[in-house]
N, CA, C and O atoms as a Tinker XYZ file with bonds, in Angstrom:
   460  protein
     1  N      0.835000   -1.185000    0.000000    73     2
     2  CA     0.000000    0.000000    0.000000    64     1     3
     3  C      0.875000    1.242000    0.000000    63     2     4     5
     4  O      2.018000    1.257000    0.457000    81     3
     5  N      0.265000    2.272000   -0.539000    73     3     6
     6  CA     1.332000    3.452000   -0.492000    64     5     7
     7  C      1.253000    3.923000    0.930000    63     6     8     9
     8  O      0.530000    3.426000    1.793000    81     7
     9  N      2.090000    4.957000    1.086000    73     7    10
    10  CA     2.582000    5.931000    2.292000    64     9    11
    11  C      1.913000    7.180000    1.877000    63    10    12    13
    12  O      1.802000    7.802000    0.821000    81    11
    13  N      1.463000    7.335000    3.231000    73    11    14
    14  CA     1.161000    9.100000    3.405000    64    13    15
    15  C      1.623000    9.674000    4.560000    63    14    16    17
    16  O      2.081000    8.982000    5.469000    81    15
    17  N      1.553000   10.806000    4.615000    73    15    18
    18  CA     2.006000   11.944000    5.740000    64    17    19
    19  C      0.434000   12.708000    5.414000    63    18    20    21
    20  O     -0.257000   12.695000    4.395000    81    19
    21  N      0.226000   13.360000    6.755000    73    19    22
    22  CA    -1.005000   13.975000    6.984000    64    21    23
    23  C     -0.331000   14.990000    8.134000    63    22    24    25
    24  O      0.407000   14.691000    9.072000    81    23
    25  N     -0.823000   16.231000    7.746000    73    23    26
    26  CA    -0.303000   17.012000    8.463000    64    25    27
    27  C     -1.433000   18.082000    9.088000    63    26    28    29
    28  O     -2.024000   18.695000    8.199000    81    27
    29  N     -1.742000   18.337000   10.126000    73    27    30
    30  CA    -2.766000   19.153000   10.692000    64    29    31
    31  C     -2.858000   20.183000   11.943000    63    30    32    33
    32  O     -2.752000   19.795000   13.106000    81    31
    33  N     -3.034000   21.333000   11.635000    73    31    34
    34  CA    -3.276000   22.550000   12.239000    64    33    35
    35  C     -4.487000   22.539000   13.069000    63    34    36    37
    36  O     -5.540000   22.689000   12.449000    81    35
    37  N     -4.553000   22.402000   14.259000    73    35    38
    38  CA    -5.534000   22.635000   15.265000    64    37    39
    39  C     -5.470000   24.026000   16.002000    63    38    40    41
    40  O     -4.474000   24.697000   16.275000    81    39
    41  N     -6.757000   24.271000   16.242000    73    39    42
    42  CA    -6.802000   25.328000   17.136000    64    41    43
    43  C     -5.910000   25.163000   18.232000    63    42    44    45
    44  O     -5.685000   24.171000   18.926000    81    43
    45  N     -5.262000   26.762000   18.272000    73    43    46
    46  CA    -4.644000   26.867000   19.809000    64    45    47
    47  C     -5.315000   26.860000   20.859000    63    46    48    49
    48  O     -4.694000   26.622000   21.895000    81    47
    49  N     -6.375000   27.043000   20.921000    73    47    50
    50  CA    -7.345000   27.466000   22.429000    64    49    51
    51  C     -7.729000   25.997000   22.682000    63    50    52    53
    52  O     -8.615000   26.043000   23.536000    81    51
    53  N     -7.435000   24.432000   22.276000    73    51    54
    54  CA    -7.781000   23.560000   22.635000    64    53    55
    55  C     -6.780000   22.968000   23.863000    63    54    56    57
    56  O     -5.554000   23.074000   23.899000    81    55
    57  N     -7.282000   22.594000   24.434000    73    55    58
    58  CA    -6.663000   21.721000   26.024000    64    57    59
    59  C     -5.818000   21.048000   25.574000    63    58    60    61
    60  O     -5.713000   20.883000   24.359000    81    59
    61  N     -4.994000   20.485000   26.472000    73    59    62
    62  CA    -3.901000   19.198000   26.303000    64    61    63
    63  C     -5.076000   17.794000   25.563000    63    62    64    65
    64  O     -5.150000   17.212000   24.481000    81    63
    65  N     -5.884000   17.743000   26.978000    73    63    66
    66  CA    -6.923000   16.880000   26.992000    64    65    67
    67  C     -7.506000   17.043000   25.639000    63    66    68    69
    68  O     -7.508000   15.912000   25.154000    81    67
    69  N     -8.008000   17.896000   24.773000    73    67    70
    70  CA    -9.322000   17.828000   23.736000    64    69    71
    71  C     -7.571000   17.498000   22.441000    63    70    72    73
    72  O     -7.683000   16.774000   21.451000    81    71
    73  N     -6.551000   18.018000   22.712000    73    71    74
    74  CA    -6.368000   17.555000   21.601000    64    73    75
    75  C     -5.568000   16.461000   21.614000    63    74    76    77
    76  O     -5.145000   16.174000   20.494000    81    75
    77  N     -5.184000   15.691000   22.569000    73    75    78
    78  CA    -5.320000   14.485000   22.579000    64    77    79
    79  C     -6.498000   13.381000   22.023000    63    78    80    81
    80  O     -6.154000   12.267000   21.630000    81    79
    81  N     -7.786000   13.773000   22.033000    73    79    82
    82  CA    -9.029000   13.379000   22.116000    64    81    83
    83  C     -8.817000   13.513000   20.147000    63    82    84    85
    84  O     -8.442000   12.584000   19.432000    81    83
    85  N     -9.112000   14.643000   19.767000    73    83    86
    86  CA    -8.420000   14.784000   18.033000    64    85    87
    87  C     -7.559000   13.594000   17.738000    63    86    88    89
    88  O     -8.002000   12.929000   16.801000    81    87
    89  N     -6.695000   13.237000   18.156000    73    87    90
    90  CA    -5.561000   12.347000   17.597000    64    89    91
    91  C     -6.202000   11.064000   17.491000    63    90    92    93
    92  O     -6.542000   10.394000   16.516000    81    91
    93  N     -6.296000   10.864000   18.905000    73    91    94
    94  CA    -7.148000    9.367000   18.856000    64    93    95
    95  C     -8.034000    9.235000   18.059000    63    94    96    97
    96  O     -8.095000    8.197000   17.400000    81    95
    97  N     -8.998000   10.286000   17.894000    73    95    98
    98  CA   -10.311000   10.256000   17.206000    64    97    99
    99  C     -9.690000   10.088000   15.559000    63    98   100   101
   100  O    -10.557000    9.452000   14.959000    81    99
   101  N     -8.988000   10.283000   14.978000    73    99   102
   102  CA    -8.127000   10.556000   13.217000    64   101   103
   103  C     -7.493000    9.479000   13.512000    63   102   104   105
   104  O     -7.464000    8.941000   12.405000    81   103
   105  N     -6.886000    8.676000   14.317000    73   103   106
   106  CA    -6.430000    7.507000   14.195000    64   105   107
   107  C     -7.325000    6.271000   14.514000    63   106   108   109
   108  O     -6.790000    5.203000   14.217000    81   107
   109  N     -8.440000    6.196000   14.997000    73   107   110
   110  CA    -9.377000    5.603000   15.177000    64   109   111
   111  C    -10.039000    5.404000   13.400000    63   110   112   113
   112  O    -10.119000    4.442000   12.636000    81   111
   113  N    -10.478000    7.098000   13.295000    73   111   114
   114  CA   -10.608000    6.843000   11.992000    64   113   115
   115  C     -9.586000    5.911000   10.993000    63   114   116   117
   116  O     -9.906000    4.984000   10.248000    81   115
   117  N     -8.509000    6.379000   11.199000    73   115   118
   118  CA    -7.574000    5.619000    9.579000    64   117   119
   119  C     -7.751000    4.065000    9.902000    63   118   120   121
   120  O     -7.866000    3.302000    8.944000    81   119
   121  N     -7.779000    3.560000   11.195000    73   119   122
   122  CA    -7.778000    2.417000   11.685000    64   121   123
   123  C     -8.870000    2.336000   11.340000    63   122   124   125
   124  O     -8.660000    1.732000   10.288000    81   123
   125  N    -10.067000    2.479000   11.379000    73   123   126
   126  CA   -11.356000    2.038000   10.773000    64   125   127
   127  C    -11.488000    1.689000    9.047000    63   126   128   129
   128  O    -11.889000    0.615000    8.599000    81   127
   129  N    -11.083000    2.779000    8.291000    73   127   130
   130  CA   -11.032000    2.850000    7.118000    64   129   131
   131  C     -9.864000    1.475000    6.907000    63   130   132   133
   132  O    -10.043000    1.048000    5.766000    81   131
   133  N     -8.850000    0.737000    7.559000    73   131   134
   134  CA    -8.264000    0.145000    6.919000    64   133   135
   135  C     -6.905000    0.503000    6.914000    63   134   136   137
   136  O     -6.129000   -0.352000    6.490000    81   135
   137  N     -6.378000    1.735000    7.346000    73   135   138
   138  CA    -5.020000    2.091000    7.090000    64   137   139
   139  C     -4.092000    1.357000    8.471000    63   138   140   141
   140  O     -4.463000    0.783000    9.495000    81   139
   141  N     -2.847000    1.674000    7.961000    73   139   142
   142  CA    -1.673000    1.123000    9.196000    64   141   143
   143  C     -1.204000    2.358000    9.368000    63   142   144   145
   144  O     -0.979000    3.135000    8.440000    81   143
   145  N     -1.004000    2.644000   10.771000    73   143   146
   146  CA    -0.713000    3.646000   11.070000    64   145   147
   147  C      0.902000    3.554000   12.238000    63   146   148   149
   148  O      1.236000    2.896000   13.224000    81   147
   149  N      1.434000    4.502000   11.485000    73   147   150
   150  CA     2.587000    4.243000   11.271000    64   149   151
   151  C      3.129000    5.262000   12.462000    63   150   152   153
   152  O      3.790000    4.682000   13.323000    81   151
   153  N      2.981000    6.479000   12.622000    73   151   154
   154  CA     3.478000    7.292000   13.786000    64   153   155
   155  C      2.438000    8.558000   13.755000    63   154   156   157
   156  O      1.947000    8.979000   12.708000    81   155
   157  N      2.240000    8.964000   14.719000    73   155   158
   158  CA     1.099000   10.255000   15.514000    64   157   159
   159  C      2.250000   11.271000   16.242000    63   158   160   161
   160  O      2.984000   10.886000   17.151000    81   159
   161  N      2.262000   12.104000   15.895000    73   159   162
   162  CA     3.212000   13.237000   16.883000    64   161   163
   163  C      2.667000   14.479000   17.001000    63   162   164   165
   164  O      2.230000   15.258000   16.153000    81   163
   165  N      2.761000   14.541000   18.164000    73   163   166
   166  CA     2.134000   15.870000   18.258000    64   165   167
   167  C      3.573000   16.970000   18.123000    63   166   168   169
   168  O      4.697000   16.776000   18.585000    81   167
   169  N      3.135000   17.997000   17.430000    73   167   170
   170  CA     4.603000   19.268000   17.605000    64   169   171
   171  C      4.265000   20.500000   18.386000    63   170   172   173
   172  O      4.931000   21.523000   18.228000    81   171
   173  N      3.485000   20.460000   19.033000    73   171   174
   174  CA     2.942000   21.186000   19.889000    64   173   175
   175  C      2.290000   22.606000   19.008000    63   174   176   177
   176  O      1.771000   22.375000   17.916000    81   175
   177  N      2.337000   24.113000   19.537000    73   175   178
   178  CA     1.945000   24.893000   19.553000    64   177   179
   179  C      2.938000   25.559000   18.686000    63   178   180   181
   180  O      4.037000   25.737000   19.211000    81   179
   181  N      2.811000   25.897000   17.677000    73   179   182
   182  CA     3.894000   27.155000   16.561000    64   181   183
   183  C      3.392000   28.519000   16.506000    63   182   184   185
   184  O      2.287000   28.924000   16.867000    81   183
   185  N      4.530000   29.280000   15.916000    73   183   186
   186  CA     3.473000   30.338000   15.374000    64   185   187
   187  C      3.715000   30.131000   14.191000    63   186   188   189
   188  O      4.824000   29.844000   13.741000    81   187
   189  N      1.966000   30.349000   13.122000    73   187   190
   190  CA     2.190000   30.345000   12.006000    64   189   191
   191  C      2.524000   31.604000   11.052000    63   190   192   193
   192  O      2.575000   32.754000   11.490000    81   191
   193  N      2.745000   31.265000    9.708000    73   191   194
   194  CA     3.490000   32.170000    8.892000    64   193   195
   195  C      2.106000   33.510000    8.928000    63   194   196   197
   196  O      2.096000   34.741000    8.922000    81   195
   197  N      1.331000   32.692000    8.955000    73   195   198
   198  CA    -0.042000   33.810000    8.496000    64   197   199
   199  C     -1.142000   33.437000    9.280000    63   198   200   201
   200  O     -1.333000   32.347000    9.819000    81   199
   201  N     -1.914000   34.533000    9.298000    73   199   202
   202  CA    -3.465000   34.715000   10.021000    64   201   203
   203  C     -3.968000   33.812000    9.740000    63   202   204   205
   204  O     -4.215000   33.852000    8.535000    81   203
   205  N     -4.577000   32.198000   10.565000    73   203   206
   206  CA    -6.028000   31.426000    9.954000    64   205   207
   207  C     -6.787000   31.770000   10.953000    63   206   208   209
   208  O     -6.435000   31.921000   12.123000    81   207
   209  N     -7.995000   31.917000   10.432000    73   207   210
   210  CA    -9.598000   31.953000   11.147000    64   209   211
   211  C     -9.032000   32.974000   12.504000    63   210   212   213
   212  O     -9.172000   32.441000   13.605000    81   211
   213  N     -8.536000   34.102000   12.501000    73   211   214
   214  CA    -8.329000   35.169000   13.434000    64   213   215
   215  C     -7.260000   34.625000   14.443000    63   214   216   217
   216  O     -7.190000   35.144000   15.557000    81   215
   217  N     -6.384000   33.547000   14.076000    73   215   218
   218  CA    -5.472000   32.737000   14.975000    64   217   219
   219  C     -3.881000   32.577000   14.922000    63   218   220   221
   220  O     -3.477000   31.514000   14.451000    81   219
   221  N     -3.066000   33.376000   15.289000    73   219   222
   222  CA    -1.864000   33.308000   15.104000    64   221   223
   223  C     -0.942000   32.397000   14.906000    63   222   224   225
   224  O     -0.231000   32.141000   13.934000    81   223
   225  N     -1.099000   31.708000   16.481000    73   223   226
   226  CA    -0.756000   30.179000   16.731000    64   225   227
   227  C     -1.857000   29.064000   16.205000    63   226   228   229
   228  O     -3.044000   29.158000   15.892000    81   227
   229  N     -1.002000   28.063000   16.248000    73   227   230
   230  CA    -1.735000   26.435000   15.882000    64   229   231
   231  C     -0.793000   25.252000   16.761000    63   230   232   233
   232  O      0.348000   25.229000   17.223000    81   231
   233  N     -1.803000   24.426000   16.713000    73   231   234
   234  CA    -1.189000   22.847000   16.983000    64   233   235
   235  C     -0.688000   22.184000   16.320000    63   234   236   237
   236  O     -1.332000   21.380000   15.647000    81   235
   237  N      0.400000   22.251000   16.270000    73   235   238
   238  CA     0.789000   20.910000   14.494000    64   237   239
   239  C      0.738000   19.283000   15.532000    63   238   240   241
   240  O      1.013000   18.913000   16.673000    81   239
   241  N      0.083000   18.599000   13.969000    73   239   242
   242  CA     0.237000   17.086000   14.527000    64   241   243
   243  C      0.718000   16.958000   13.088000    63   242   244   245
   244  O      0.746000   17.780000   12.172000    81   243
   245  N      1.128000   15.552000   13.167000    73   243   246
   246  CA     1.696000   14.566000   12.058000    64   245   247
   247  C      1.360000   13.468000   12.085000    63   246   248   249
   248  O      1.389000   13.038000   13.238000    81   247
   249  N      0.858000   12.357000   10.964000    73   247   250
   250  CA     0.257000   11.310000   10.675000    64   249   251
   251  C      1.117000   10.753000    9.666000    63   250   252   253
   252  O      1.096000   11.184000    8.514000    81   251
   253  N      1.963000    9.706000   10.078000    73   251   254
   254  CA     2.229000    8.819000    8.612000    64   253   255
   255  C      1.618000    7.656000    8.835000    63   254   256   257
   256  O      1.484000    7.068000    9.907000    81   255
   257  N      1.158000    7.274000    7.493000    73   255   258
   258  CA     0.039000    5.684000    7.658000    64   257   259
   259  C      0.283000    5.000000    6.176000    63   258   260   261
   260  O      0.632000    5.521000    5.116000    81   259
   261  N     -0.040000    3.613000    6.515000    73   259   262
   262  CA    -0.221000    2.991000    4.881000    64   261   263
   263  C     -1.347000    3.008000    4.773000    63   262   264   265
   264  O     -2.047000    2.658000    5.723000    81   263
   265  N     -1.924000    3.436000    3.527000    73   263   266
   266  CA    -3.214000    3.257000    3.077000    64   265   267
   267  C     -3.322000    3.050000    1.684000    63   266   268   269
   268  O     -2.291000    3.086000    1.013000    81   267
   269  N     -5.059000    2.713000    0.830000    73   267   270
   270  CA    -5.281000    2.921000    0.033000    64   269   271
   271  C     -5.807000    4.043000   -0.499000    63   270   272   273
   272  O     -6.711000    4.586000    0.136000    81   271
   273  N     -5.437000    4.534000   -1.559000    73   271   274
   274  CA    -6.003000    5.778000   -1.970000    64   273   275
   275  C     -7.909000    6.019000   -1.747000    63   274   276   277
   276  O     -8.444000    7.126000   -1.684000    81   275
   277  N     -8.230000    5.433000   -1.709000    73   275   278
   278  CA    -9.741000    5.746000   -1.228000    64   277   279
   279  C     -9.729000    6.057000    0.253000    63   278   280   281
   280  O    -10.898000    6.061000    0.638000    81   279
   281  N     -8.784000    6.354000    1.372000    73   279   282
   282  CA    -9.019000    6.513000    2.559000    64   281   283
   283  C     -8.899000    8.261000    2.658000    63   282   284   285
   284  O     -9.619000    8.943000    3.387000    81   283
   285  N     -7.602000    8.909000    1.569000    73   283   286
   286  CA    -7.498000   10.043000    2.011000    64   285   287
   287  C     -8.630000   10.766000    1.356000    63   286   288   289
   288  O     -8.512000   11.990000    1.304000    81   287
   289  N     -9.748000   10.208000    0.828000    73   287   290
   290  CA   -10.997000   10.929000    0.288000    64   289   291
   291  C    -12.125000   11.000000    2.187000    63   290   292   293
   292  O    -12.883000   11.792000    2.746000    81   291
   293  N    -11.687000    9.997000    2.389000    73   291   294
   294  CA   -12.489000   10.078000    4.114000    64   293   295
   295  C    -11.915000   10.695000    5.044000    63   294   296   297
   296  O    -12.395000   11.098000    6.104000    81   295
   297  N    -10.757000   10.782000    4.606000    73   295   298
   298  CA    -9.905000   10.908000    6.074000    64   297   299
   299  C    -10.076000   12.788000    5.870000    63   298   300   301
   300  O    -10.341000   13.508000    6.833000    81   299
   301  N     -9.930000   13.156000    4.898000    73   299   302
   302  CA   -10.107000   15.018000    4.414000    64   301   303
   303  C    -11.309000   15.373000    4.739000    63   302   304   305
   304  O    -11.424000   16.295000    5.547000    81   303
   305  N    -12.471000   14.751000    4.208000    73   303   306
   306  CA   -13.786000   14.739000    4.842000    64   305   307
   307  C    -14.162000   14.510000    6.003000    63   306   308   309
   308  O    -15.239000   14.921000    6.436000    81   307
   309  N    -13.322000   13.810000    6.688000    73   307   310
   310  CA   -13.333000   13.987000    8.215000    64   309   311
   311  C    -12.835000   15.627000    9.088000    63   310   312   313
   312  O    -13.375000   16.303000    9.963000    81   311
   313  N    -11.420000   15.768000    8.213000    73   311   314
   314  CA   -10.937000   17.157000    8.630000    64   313   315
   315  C    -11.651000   17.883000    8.813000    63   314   316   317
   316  O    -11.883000   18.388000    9.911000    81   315
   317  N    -12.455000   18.249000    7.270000    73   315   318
   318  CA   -13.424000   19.476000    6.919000    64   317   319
   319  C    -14.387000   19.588000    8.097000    63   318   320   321
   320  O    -14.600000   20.605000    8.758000    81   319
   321  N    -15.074000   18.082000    8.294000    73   319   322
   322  CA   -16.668000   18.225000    9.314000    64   321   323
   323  C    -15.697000   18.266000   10.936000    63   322   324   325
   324  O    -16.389000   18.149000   11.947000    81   323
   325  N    -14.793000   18.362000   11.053000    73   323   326
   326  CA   -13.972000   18.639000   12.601000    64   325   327
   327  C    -13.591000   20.236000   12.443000    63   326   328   329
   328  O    -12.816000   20.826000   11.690000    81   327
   329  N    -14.572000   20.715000   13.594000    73   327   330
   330  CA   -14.472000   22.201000   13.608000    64   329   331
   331  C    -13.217000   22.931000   14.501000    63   330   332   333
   332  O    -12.956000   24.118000   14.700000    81   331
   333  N    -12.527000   21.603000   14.971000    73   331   334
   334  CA   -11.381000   22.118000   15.802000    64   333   335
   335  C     -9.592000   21.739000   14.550000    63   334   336   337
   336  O     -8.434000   21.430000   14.833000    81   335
   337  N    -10.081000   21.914000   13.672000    73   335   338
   338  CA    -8.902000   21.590000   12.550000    64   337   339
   339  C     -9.182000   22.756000   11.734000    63   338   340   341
   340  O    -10.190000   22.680000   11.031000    81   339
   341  N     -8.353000   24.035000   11.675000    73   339   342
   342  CA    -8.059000   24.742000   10.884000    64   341   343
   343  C     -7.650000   24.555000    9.758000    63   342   344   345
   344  O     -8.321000   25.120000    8.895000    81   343
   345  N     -6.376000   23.686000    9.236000    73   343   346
   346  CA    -6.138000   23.669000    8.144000    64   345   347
   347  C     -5.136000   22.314000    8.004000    63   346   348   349
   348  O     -4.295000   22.074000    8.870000    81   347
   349  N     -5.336000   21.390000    6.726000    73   347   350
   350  CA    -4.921000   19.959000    6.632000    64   349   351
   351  C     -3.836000   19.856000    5.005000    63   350   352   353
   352  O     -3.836000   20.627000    4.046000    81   351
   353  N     -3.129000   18.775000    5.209000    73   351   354
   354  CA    -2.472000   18.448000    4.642000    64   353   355
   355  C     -2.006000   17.529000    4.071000    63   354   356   357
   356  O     -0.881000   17.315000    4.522000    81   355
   357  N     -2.332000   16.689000    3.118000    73   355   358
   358  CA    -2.205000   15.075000    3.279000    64   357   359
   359  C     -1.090000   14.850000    2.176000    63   358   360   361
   360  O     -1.736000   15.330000    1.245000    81   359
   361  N      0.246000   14.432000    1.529000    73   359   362
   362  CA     0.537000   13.958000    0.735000    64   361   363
   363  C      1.072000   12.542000    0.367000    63   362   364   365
   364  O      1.059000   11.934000    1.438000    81   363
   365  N      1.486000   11.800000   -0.500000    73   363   366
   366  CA     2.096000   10.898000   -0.562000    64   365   367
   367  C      3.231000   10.900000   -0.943000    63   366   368   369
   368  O      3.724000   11.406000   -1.951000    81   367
   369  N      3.924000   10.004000    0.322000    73   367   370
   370  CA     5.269000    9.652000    0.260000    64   369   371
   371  C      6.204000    8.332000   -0.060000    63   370   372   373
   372  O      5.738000    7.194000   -0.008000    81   371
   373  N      7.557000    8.609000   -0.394000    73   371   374
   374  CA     8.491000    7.580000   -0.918000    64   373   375
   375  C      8.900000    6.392000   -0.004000    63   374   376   377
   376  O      9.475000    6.940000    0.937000    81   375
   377  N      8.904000    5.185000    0.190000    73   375   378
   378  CA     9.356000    4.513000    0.821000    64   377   379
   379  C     10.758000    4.939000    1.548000    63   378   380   381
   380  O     11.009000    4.564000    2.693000    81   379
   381  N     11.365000    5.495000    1.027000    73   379   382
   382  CA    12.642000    6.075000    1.385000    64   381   383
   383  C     12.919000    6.885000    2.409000    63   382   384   385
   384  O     13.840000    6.897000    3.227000    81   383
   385  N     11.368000    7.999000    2.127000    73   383   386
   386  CA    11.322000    9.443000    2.925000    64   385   387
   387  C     11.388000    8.854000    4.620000    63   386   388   389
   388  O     11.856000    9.532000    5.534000    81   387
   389  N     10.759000    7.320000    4.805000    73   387   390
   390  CA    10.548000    6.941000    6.176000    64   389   391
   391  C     11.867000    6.175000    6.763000    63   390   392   393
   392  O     11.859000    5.622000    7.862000    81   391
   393  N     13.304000    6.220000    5.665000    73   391   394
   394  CA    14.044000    5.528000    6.624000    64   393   395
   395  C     15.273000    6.688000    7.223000    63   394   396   397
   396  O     15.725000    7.571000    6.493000    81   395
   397  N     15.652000    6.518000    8.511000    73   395   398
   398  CA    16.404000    7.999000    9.111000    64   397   399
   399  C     17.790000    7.785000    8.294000    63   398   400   401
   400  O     18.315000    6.801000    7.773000    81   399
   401  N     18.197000    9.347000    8.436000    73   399   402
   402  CA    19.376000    9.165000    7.601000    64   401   403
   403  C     20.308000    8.994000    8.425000    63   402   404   405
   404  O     20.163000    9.849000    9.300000    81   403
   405  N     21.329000    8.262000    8.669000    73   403   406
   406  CA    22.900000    8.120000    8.844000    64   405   407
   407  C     23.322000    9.469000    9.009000    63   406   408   409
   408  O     23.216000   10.375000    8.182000    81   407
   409  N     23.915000    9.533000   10.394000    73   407   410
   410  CA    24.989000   10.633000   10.788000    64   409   411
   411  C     26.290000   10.417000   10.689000    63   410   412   413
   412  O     26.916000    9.614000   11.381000    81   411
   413  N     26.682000   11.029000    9.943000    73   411   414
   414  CA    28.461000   10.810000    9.984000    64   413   415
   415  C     29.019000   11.641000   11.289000    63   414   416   417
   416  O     28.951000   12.825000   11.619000    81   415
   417  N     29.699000   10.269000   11.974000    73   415   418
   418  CA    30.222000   10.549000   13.005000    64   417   419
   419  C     31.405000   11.442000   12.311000    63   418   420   421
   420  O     31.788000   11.299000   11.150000    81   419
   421  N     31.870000   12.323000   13.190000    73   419   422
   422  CA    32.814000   13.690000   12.551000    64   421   423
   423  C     34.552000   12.976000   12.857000    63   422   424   425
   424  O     34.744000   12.661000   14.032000    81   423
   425  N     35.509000   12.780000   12.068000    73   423   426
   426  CA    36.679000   11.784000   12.036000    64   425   427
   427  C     37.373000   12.596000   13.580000    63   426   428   429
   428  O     37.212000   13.672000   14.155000    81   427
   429  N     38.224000   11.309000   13.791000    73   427   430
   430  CA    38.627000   12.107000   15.284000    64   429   431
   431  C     40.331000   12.800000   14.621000    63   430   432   433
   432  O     40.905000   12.334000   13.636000    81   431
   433  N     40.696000   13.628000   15.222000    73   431   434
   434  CA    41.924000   14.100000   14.580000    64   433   435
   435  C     42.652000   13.824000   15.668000    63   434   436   437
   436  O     42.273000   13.569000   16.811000    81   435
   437  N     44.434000   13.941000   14.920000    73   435   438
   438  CA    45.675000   13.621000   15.370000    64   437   439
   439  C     45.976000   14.355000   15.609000    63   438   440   441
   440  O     46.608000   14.964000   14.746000    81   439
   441  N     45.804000   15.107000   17.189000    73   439   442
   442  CA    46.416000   15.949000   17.665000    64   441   443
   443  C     47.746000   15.744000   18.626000    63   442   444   445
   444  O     48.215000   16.549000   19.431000    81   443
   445  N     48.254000   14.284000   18.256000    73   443   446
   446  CA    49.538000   14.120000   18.305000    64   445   447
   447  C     50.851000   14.899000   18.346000    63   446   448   449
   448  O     51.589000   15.059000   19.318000    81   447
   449  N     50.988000   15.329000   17.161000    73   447   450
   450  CA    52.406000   15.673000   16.471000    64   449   451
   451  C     52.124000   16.881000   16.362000    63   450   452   453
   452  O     52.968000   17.485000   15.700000    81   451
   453  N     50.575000   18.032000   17.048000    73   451   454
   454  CA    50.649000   19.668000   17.398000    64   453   455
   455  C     50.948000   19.661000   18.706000    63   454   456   457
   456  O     50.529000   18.942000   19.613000    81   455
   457  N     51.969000   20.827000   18.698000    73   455   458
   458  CA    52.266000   21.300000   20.327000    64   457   459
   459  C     52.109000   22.772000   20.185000    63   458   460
   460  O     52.249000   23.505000   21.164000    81   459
């Protein structure tokens, strides 16, 4: 099944509690529809680039899941009728995009032969 990322802007004025309650509730959903759901993160509170619905700040969450393309037609239609989601994001991603990249450890130097 392909990969998606879902990305979503919640109101700031929501509780720890209610937007916890959001997450579960969109992962309940993808889990209903059929999807595997792959990681939920919340990024807390930003400020955004621009004014939505009279609101400076937002909640970012993040959703990566496997699904079939008929889920992100429900899962957006879910967004829209949730009056505590300002603004959504869904795209599809590369098998690749989900594996972490390798840090190059930085070489150790020969500080030997400086005095």
């Amino acid at each position: 099944m392909p990969l998606y990322e879902s990305i979503v802007i919640l109101r700031p004025s929501l509780s720890d509690e209610e937007t916890t309650a959001i997450i579960e509730k969109t992962k309940e959903r993808l889990e209903k529809e059929g999807a595997s759901i792959l990681k939920a993160d919340n990024w807390g509170k930003k400020k955004l680039a621009y004014e939505i619905q009279h609101d400076r700040r937002g909640t970012y969450v993040q959703f990566q899941f496997d699904a079939g393309g008929q889920v992100i037609g429900q899962l957006e239609r879910f967004y829209k009728l949730e009056d505590s989601i300002m603004k959504f994001l869904t795209i599809r991603m590369e098998p690749e995009d989900l594996q972490p990249v390798a840090v190059d450890e930085p070489a150790e130097s020969d500080d030997a032969g400086i005095q």
